[in-house]
N, C-alpha and C positions, 0 to 999 in steps of 0.2 A: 626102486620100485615102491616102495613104502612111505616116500618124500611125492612121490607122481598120486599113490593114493591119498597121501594127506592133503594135498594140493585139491584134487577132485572134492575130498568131501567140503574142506573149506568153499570151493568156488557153487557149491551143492546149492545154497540157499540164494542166490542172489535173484534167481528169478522170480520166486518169492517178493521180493522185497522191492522190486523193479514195478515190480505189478500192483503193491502197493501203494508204490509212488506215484504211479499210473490215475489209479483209482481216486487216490488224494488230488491227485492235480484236477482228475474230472470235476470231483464233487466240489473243488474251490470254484470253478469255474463256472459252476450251477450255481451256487449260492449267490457271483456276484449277478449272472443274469435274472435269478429271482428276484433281487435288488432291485435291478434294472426296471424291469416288468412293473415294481411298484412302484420308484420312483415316473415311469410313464403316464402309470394312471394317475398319479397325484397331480402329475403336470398337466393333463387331459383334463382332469376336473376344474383346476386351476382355471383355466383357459374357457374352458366352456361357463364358468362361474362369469369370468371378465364378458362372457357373449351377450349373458342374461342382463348381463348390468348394464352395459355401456350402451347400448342402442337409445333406453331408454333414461336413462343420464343425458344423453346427447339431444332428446327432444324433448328434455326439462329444462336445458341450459338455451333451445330457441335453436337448435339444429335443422335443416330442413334435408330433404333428401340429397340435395345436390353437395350439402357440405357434409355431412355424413361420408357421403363419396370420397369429400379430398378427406376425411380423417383418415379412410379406411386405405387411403394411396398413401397416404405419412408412414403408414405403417409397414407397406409395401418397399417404399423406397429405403427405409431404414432398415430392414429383414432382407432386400435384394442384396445392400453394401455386407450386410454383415452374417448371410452364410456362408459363402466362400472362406471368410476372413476367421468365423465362431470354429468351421470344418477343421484348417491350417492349423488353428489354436492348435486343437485337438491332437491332433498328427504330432505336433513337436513335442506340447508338455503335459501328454495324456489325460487316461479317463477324468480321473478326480479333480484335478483342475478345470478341464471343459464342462464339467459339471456341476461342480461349484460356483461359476462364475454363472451360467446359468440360472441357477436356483436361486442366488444373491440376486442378480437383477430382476427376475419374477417377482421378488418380495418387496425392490423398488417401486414394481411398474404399480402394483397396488396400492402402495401407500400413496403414492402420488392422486392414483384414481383417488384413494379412500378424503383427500382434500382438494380435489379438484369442485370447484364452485365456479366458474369463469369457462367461457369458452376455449382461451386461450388454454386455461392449463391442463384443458381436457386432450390437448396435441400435445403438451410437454408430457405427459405420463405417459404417451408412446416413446419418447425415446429409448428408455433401457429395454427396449424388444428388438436391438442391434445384438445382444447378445444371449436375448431368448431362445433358446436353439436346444430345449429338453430333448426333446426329441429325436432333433435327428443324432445327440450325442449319445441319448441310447439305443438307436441303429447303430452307431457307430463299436461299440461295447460287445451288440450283438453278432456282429459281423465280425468283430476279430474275434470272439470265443467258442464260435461256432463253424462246423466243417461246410466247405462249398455248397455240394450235393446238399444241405438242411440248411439252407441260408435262410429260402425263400419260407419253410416253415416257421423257423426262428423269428423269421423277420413277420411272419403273420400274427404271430402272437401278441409284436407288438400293438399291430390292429386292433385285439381282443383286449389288450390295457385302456384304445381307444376308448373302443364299447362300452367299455366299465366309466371312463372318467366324464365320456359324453351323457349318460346316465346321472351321475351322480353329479356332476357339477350343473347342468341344467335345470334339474328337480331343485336341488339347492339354491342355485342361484335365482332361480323364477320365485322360491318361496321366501328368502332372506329376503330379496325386494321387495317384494310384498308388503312383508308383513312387518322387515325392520328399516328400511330402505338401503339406497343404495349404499351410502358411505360403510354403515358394518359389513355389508355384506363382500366388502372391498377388502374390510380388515381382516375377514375371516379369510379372503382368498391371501393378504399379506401373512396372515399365521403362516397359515397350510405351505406356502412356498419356505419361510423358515423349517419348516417339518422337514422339508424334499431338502435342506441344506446339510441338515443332522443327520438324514440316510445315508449322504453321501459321503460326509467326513467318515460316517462310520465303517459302511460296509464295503466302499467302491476304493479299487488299489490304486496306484499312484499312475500305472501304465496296464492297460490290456492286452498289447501289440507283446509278437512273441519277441524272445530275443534276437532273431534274424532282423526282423523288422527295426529293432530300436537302435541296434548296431549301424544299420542303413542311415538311418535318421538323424545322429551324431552330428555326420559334418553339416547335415541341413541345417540344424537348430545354428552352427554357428553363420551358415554362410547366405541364408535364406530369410527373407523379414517372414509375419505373421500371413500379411496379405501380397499375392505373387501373380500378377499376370503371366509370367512365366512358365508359373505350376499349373495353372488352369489351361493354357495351351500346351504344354505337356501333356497333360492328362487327357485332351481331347484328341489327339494326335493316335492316339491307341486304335486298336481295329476297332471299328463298328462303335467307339462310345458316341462320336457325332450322331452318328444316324440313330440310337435311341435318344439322345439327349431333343433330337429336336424332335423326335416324334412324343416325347414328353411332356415336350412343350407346347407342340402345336394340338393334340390331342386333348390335352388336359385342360385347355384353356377354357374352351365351351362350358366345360363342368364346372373349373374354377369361377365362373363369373357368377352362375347362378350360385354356389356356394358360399361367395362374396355377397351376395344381394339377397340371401334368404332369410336376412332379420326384418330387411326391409318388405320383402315379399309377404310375410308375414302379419308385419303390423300392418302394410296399406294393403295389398290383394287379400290376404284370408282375415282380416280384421282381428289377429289374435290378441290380447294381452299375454304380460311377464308370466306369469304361472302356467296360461295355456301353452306357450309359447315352447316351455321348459318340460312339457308333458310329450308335446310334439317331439322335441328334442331327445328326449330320453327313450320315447320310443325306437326315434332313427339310432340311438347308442346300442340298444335290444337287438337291431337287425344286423348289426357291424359286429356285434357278440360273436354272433351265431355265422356270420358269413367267416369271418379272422379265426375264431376259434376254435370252427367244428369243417370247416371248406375247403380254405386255401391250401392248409398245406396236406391234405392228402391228394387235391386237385394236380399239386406240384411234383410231387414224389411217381404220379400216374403219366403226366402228362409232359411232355417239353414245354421251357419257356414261352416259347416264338408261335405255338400254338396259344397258350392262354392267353399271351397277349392279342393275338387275334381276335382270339373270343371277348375279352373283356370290351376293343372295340367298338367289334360289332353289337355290341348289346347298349352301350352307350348311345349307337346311335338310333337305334330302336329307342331309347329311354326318352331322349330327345324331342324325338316325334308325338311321344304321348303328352311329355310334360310340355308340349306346345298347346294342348287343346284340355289341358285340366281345368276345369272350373270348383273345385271343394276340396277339403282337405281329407277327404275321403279317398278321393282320384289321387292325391300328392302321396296318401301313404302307399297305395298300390305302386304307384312310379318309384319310389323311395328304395323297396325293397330291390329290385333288379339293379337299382343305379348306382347303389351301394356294393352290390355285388363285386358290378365292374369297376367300378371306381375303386373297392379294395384292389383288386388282382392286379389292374393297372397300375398301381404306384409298389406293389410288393416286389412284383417281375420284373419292374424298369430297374428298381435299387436293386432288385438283386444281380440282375442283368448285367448294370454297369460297374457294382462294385467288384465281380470277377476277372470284369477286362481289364481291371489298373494293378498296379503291386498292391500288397498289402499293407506297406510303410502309408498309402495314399489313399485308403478306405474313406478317413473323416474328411478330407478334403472334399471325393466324389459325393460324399453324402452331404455338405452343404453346399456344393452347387446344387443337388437335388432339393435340398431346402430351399434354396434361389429362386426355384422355380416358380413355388408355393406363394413366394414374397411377389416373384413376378407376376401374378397373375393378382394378386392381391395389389401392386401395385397400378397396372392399366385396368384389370377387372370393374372395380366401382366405376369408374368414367365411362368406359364402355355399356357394362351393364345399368347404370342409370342414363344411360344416353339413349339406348335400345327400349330398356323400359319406359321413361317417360313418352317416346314418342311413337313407339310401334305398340306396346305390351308387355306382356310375360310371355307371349307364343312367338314373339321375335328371337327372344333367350333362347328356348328350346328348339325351334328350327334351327339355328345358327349351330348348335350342338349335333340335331342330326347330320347339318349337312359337312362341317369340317370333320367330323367321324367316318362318314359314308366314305369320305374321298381316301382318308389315312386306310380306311380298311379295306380298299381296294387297290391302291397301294402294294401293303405289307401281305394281300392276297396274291397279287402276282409276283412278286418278288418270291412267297413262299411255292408256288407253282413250277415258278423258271427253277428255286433250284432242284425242285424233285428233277424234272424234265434234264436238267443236268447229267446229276447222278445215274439216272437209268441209263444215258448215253455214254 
């Protein structure tokens, strides 16, 4: 009896200490997506720094709009090859590696710009954006550290690093051109990506993925290349990720083009310069703030997926219709704010969407096909939208938007209809 009591008091403390374990594991887990959140916005500013510059590099070097287009498809075609393939990476030899390699080629793609004097080598500085993929590696970070039901919050915050890095690297970038020109203002975007390399060595662990997941993944790493047609038809093959995947992409595309073509829209339709330009910008960074970080995800936690993404739809294609008949950039910030809206919740709830439908071992992968997409639209987008624009307008862009929206959200309305009408039977 007195061996049974000592036994008791001994085994007395361990939940205690369980719960502590607990708690420690939370708060690692928070720190690395704090991390994460700034390594976003550093990559966000990055990028948006590269927006302010490069347009107008390109029509100092004798660019005109139609060749602007093929740079801006260079870029597509090289980002289309290499989400899938940046996703893979991921999946096999985790966070810090995907994100090292990452950061390392940001800080090429600059340097490159920051001596690019030639048209030609204004296309060679696009190549290391095969392995630019910031981003969706910290989707990928955030998605494995975060519970299902708070994906789609988690994953709006990344939004709100947007916000922040659309702000700040536009403002910057507009006023480094300016005032130092382009080539420093390339070198400062090459710092700045060495800075996001030093976050990473430091604060980001070697793997994310639980140990269930890593254990799965063993025999992949030995029997599996980088890039897998295989895996991508795997991964499609799952319930319902085809039918988001393509309404991702057929959806998205409208909004991608104008968002491919609004440097250009900018300098020839609203006559802006590099400073105004970045003021415009910074604003649109203000409004994705406020939608990513105070919106989405109570929007999510209230409401089902497959309704928000209705919504977001539908508001696109309302957005569409106005940004068809704006003439000032008065009218553009009014359209801006709603289209921002939906254009956040639609890429939040597709990723979140589709990252539930695959294992866990397969999160980075789905997330750079979903970068894919980005690339894809980025790829045909300039051809298309300067194809539209030169010869129809800027109101051809945006009816094109209303009306491929109209159709997806009448669509995904009756699909959502039949199954109620289902269930009640």
């Amino acid at each position: 009896m007195k061996r049974e009591e000592g036994e008791t008091t001994a085994e007395a403390p361990r939940a205690p200490v369980s719960s502590a374990a607990n708690t420690a594991e939370q708060s690692g887990k928070m720190r690395v997506i704090y991390a994460v959140y700034v390594l976003a916005a550093l990559d966000i500013t990055w990028m948006f720094l590269s927006f302010s510059v490069t347009p107008y590099l390109a029509k100092k070097l004798g660019f005109d709009t139609l060749w602007f287009g093929y740079l801006q498809t260079t870029v597509g075609v090289i980002q289309l090859i290499g989400g899938p393939m940046f996703g893979r990476f991921g999946d096999l030899f985790g966070a810090r590696a995907a994100l090292s390699l990452a950061c390392a080629a940001s800080t090429v793609f600059f340097l490159l710009l920051a001596i690019a004097d030639h048209p030609f080598l204004l296309f060679v500085h696009k190549l290391p954006t095969v392995f630019m993929h910031v981003l969706p590696a910290c989707q990928m970070v955030v998605t494995d550290l975060s519970e299902p039901e708070k994906r789609a919050d988690a994953l709006s915050k990344l939004g709100l690093c947007f916000g922040i890095g659309m702000i700040v690297g536009s403002t910057l970038g507009g006023h480094l051109s300016t005032h130092y020109g382009e080539t420093f203002a390339a070198c400062v975007g090459a710092a700045g990506s060495a800075l996001s390399l030093l976050i990473v060595l430091s604060f980001i662990p070697k793997s994310t993925k639980s140990e269930a997941s890593r254990s799965s993944t063993k025999p992949e790493k030995q029997n599996q290349k980088v890039f897998s047609l295989g895996e991508i038809t795997r991964l499609m093959k799952f319930p319902g990720v085809m039918r988001i995947f393509l309404i991702k992409i057929i959806a998205g595309l409208p909004s991608g083009i104008f968002q491919v073509m609004f440097s250009i829209i900018a300098m020839d339709f609203f006559k802006l310069e590099a400073q105004q330009n970045g003021y415009l910008m910074a604003y649109f960074g203000i409004v994705q703030m406020v939608v990513q970080g105070g919106v989405i995800g109570r929007l999510s936690s209230a409401f089902p997926e497959k309704t928000l993404l209705l919504l977001s739809i539908g508001i696109t294609a309302g957005v569409g219709l106005a940004q068809a008949y704006m003439q000032t950039v008065f009218q553009l910030c009014l359209t801006v704010t709603p289209w921002i809206f939906s254009l956040s919740i639609f890429n939040v709830i597709t990723d979140s969407m589709l990252t539930k439908r695959v294992p866990s071992s397969d999160t980075g992968t789905m997330l750079g096909l979903c970068a894919s997409v980005q690339a894809l639209v980025r790829t045909i987008g300039p051809t298309i939208g300067g194809f539209l624009y030169m010869n129809y307008g800027l109101s051809s862009i945006g009816l094109i938007e209303f009306f491929v929206n109209s159709l997806v959200f009448v669509y995904l309305l009756h699909q959502l209809l039949s199954k109620t009408e289902r269930q009640k039977e």
